[in-house]
C-alpha positions as CSV (number, residue, x, y, z in Angstrom):
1,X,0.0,0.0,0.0
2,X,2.6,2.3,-0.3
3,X,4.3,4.2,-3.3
4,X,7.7,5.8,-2.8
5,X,8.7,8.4,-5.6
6,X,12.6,9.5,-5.7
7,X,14.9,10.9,-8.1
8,X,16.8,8.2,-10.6
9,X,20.4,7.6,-10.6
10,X,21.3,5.3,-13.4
11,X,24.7,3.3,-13.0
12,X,25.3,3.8,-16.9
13,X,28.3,6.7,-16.4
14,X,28.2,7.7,-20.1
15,X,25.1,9.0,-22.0
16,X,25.2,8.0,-25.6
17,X,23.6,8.0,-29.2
18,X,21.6,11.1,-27.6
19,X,19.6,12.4,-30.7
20,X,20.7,16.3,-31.2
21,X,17.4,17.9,-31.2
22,X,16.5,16.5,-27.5
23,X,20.2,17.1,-26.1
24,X,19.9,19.8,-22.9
25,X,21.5,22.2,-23.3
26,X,18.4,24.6,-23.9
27,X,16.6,22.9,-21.1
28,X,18.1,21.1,-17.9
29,X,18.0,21.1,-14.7
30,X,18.9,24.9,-14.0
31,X,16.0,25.7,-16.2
32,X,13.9,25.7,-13.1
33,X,14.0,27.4,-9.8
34,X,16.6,26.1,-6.7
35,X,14.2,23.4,-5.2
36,X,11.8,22.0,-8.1
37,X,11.9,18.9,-7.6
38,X,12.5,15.5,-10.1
39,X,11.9,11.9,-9.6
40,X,10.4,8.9,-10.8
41,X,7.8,6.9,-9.3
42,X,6.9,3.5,-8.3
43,X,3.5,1.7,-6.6
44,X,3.9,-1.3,-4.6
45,X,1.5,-4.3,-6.2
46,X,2.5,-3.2,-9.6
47,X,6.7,-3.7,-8.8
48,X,7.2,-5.6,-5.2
49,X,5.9,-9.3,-6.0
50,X,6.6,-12.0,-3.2
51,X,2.8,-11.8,-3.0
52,X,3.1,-14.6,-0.1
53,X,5.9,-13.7,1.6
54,X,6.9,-11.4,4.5
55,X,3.7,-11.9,6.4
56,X,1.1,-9.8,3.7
57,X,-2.7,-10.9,3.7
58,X,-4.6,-10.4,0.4
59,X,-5.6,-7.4,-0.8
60,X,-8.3,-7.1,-3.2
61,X,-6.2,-7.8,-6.1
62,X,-5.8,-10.7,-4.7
63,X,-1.8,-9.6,-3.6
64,X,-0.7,-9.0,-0.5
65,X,-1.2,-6.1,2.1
66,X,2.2,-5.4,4.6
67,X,1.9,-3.7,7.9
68,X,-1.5,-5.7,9.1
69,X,-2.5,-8.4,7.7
70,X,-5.9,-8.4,8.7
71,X,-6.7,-5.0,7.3
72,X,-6.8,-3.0,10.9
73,X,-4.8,-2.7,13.9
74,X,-7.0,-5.2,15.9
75,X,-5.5,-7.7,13.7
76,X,-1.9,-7.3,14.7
77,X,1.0,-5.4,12.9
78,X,3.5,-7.0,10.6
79,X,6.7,-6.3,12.2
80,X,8.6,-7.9,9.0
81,X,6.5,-5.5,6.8
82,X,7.5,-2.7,9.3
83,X,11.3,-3.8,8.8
84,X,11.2,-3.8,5.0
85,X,9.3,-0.7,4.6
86,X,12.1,1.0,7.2
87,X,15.3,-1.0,5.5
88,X,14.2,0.7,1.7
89,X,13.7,4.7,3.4
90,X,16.8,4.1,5.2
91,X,18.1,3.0,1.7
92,X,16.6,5.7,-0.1
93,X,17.6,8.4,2.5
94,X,21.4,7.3,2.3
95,X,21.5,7.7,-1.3
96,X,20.2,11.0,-1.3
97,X,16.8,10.7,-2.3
98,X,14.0,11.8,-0.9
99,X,11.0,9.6,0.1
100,X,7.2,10.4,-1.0
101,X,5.1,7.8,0.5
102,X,1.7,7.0,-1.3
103,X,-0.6,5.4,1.4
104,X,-3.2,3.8,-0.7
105,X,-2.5,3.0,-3.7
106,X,-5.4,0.7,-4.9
107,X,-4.5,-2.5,-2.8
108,X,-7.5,-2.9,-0.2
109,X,-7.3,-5.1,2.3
110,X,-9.6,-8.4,1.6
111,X,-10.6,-8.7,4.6
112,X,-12.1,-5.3,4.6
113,X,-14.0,-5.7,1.5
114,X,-15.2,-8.9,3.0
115,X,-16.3,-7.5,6.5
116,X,-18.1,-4.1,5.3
117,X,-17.5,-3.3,2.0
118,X,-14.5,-1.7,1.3
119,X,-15.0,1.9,0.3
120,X,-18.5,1.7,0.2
121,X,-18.7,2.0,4.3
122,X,-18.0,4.9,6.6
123,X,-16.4,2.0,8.7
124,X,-13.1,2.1,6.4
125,X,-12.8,5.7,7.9
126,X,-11.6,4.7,10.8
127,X,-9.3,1.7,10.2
128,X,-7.7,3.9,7.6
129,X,-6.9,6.5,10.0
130,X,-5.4,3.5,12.0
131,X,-3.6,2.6,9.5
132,X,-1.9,6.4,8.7
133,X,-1.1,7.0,12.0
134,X,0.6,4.2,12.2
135,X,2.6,4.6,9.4
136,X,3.4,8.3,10.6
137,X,4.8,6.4,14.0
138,X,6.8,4.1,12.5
139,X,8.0,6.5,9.2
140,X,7.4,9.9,10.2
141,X,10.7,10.6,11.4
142,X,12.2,10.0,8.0
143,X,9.4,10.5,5.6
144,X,8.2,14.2,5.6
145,X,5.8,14.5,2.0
146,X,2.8,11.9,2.6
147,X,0.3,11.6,-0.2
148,X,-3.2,10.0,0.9
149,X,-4.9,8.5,-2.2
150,X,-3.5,7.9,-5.7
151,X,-6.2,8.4,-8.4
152,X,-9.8,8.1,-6.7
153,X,-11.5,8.4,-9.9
154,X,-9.9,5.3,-11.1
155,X,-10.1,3.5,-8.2
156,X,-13.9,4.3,-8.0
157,X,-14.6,4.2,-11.7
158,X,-12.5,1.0,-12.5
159,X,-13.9,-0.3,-9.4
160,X,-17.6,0.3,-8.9
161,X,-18.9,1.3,-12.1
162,X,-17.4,-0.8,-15.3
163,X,-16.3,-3.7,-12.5
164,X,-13.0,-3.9,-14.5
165,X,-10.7,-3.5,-11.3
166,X,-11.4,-5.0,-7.9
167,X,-13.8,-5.5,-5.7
168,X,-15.4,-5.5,-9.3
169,X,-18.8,-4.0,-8.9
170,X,-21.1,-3.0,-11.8
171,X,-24.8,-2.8,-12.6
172,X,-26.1,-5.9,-14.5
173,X,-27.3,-3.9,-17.1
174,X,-24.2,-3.9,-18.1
175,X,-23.7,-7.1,-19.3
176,X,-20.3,-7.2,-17.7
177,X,-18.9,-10.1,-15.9
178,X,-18.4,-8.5,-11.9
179,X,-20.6,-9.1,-9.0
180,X,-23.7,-7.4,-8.5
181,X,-23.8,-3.8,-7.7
182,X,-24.9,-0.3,-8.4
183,X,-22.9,1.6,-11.1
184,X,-25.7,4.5,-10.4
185,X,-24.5,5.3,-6.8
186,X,-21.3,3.3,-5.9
187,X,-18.7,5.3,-7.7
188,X,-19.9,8.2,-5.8
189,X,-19.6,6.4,-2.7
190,X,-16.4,4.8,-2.6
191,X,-14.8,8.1,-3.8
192,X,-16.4,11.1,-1.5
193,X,-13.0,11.0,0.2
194,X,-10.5,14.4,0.8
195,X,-7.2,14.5,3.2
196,X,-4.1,16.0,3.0
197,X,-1.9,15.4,-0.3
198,X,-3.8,13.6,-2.8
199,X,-3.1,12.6,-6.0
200,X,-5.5,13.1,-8.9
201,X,-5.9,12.3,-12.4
202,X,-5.2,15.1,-14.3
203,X,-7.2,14.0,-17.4
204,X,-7.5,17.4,-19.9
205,X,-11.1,17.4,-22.2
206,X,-11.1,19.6,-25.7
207,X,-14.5,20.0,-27.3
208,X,-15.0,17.3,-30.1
209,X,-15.7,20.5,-32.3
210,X,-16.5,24.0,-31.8
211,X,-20.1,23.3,-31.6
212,X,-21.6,24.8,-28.7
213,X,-22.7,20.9,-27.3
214,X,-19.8,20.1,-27.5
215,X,-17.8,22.5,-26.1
216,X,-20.7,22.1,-23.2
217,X,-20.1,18.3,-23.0
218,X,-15.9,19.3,-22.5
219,X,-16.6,21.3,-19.6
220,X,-19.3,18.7,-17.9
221,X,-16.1,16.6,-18.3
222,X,-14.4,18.4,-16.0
223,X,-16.7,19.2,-13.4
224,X,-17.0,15.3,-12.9
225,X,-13.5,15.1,-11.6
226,X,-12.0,15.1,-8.0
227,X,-11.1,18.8,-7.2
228,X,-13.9,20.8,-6.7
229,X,-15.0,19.3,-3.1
230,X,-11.2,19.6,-1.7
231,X,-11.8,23.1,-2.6
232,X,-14.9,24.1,-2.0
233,X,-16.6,21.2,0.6
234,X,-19.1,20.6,-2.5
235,X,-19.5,18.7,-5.6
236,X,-20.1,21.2,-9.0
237,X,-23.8,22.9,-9.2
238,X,-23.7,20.9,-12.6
239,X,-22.8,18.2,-10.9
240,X,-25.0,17.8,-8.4
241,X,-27.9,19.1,-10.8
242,X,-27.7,15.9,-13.0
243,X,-26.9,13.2,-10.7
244,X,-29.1,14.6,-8.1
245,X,-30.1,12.5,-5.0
246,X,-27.4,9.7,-5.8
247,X,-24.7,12.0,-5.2
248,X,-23.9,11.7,-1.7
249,X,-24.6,14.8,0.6
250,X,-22.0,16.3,3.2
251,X,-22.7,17.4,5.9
252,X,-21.7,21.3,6.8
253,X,-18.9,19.3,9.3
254,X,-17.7,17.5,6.2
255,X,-17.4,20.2,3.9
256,X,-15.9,21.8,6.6
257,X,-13.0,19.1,6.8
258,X,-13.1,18.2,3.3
259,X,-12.3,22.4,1.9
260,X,-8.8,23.4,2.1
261,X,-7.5,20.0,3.4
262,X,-4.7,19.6,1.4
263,X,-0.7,21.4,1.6
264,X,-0.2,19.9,-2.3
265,X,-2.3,18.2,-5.2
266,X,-0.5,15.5,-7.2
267,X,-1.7,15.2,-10.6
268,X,-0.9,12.4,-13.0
269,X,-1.4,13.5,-16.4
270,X,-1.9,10.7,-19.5
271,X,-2.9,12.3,-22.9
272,X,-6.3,14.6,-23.4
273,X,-9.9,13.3,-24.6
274,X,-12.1,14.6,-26.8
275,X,-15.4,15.1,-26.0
276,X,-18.7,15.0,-27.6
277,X,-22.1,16.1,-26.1
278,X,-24.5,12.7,-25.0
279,X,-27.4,13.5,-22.5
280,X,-29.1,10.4,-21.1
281,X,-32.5,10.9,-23.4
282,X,-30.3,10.1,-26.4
283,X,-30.7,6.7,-25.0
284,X,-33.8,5.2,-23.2
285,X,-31.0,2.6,-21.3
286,X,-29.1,5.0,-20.5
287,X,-32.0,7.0,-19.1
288,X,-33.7,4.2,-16.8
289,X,-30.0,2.9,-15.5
290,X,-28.3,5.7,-14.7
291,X,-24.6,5.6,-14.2
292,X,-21.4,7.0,-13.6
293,X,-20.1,6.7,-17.2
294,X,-23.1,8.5,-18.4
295,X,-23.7,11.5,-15.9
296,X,-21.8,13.8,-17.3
297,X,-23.7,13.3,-20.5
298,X,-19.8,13.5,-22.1
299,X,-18.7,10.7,-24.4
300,X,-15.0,10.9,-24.2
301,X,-13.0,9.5,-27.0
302,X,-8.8,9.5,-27.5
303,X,-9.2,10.0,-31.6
304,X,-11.4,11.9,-33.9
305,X,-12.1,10.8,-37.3
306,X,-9.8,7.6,-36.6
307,X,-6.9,10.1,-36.0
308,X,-5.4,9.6,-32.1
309,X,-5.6,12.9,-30.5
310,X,-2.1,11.7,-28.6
311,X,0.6,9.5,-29.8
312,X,-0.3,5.7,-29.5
313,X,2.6,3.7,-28.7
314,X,1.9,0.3,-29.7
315,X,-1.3,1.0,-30.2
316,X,-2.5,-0.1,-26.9
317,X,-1.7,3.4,-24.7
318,X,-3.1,7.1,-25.4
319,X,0.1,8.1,-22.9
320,X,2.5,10.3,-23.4
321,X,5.4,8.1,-24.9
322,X,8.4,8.2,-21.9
323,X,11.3,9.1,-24.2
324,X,13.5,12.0,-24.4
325,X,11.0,14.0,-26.7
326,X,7.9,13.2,-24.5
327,X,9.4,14.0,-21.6
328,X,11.0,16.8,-22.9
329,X,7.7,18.3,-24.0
330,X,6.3,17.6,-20.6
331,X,9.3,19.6,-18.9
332,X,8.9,22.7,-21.3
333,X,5.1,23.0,-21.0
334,X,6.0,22.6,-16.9
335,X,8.7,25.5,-17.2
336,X,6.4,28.1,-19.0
337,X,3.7,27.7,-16.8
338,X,5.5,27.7,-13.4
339,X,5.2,31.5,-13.2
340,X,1.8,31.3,-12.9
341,X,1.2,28.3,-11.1
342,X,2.7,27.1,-7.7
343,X,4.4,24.0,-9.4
344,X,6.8,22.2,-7.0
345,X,8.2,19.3,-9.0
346,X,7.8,16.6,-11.2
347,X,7.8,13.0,-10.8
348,X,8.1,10.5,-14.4
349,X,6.0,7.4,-14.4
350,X,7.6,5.3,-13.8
351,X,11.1,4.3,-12.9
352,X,10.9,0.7,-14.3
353,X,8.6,-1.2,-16.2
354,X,5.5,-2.6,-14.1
355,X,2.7,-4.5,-13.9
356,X,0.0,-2.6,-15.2
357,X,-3.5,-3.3,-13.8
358,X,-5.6,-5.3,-16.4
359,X,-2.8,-4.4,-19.3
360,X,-1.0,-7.0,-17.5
361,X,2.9,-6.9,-19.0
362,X,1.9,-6.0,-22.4
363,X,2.9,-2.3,-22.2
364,X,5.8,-0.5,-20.8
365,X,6.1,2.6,-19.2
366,X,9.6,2.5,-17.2
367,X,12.6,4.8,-18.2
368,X,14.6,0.9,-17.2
369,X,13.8,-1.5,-18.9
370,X,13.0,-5.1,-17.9
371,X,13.9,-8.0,-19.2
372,X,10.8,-10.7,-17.4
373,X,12.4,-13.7,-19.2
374,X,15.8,-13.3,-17.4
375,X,15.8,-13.1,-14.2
376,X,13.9,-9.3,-14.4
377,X,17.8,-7.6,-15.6
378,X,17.1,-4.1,-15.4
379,X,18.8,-2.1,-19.0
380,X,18.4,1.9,-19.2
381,X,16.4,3.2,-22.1
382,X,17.5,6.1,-24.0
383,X,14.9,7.5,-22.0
384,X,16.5,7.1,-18.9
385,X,19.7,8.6,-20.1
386,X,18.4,11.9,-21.3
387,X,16.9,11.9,-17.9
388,X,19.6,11.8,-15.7
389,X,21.9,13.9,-18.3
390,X,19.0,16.5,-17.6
391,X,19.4,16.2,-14.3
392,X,23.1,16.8,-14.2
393,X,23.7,19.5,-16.7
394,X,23.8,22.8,-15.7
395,X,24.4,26.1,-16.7
């Protein structure tokens, strides 16, 4: 359940076969101001393995949980997931690198999900402020930037509404193969969650055309993400307009907790959507089962016309490709704007090639590669290089 984010070191001394238009000499690290912070980032089920080893229960992705087996502290804590949690900051810290420490990053304990639900009851509240201040105890002393939840909206999407991720919940009317649910009211549910230093999908939404639907549909988009109640206690007028009373209420103690409860915002950015304008009585279905993935009477799409609206790599990812041009881009668009925006750092997913989700191994995102048929030999990509040359040249 943790995700530590540091700054990559290769071991490779030399940078070569460097192409001339993404060399840095325009644009390195002294490009930004003293303190912006770079690293790469990692997630625990998707690189750690040894699913039953070192004590873990199951999670809901049917790996293994460390500090507490049983999901709470009644349960007992792990001391040997204690240990190898303190052994890699320790590691981390004498290498120079600073620790971020993701506390949930998808892997529910099973036996949560089997006692109450998960996400869907105000009991995980309480066993997940358990489980925080325990890892504040045991970490705190080291670990200084803590980040509560990594991508809500695909947790809670993924989860609850198209039953694609764990605990796999969807409406039947979906056709989908996933345990009964409610993909009307469950996303909302498991998500109406705010803390301190969260991390949010960053997802951008263009008008499929500059029809005025569409350019209505592109800001509905929007207005269905995460930010709004961690600024202003409440979900979007818009919002709360069309999903009406399935959208959980708060309370005036809630929204009182939830504004303002946050020192930074992560946000993991992908590619952009377009979007075209689909109300619900375009479709009589869609109108008797409402859902989630219809709401916000968008219909996002990643190409227009056939035409991707981001590169494709492989043809199976709409992310930004993570080589030198990509993250290049990324770096420039991140220097031009840091006048007028309080950005602190930024963090490439991810440092090595991972499991990913339901992709499985079939796509790879690291800046090292990895070899799975021999023995998992880690081999920089070009990627990787440009990187830490980036990080090294200065003015």
């Amino acid at each position: 359940m943790v995700l530590l984010i540091g700054v990559i070191k290769s071991s490779i001394s030399t940078i070569n076969n460097i192409p001339t238009q993404y060399n840095t000499c325009s644009l390195n690290r002294s490009s930004f101001p003293t303190g912006f912070l770079f690293g790469t980032s990692s997630s625990a089920y998707q690189y750690e393995g040894g699913a039953q080893e070192g004590g873990k229960g199951p999670s809901i992705w049917d790996t293994y949980t460390h500090k507490h087996p049983g999901g709470k502290l009644s349960g007992g804590v792990n001391k040997e997931g204690i240990k190898y949690y303190n052994n890699l900051i320790n590691e981390l810290l004498a290498n120079g690198l600073k620790p971020f420490v993701t506390l949930f990053h998808w892997d529910l304990p099973q036996a949560l999900e089997d006692e109450y639900g998960g996400f869907l009851s105000p009991n995980i509240v309480h066993h997940f402020k358990e489980y925080t201040e325990l890892c504040f105890k045991e970490f705190g002393d080291r670990v200084k930037h803590w980040i509560t939840f990594n991508e809500p909206i695909a947790y809670s999407v993924a989860g609850y509404a198209t039953g694609m991720f764990p605990p796999g919940r969807c409406s039947e009317w979906q056709h989908m193969n996933c345990t009964a649910g409610n993909s009307g009211t469950e996303p909302y549910l498991g998500s109406q969650k705010g803390s301190i230093g969260i991390t949010l999908v960053s997802l951008w939404v263009v008008p499929y055309s500059e029809a005025k639907h569409h350019k209505k549909a592109a800001l509905l988009a929007l207005d269905f993400m995460f930010m709004d109640p961690l600024t202003n206690g409440e979900y979007p007028h818009s919002m709360r307009s069309i999903v009406g009373d399935r959208l959980p209420k708060f309370t005036k103690l809630e929204s009182k907790i939830v504004k303002g409860s946050f020192d930074f915002i992560g946000l993991n950015y992908y590619s952009s959507n377009y979007a075209s304008y689909a109300p619900h009585h375009n479709n009589d279905t869609t109108l008797q089962n409402p859902s989630y993935l219809t709401d916000s009477w968008a219909s996002l799409s990643s190409e227009r016309n056939g035409v991707p609206i981001g590169p494709s790599p492989n043809g199976t990812s709409n992310a930004i490709y993570i080589y030198p041009r990509g993250i290049r881009d990324v770096l420039v668009y991140t220097k031009r704007k840091k006048d007028g925006v309080k950005v602190k750092g930024y963090f490439a997913w991810s440092l090595l090639d991972n499991f990913e989700w339901i992709l499985g191994h079939t796509v790879r995102f690291g800046l090292n590669y990895v070899d799975y048929k021999h023995a998992l030999t880690r081999h920089p990509k070009l990627s990787a290089h440009w990187f830490k040359n980036f990080l090294q040249q200065q003015i």
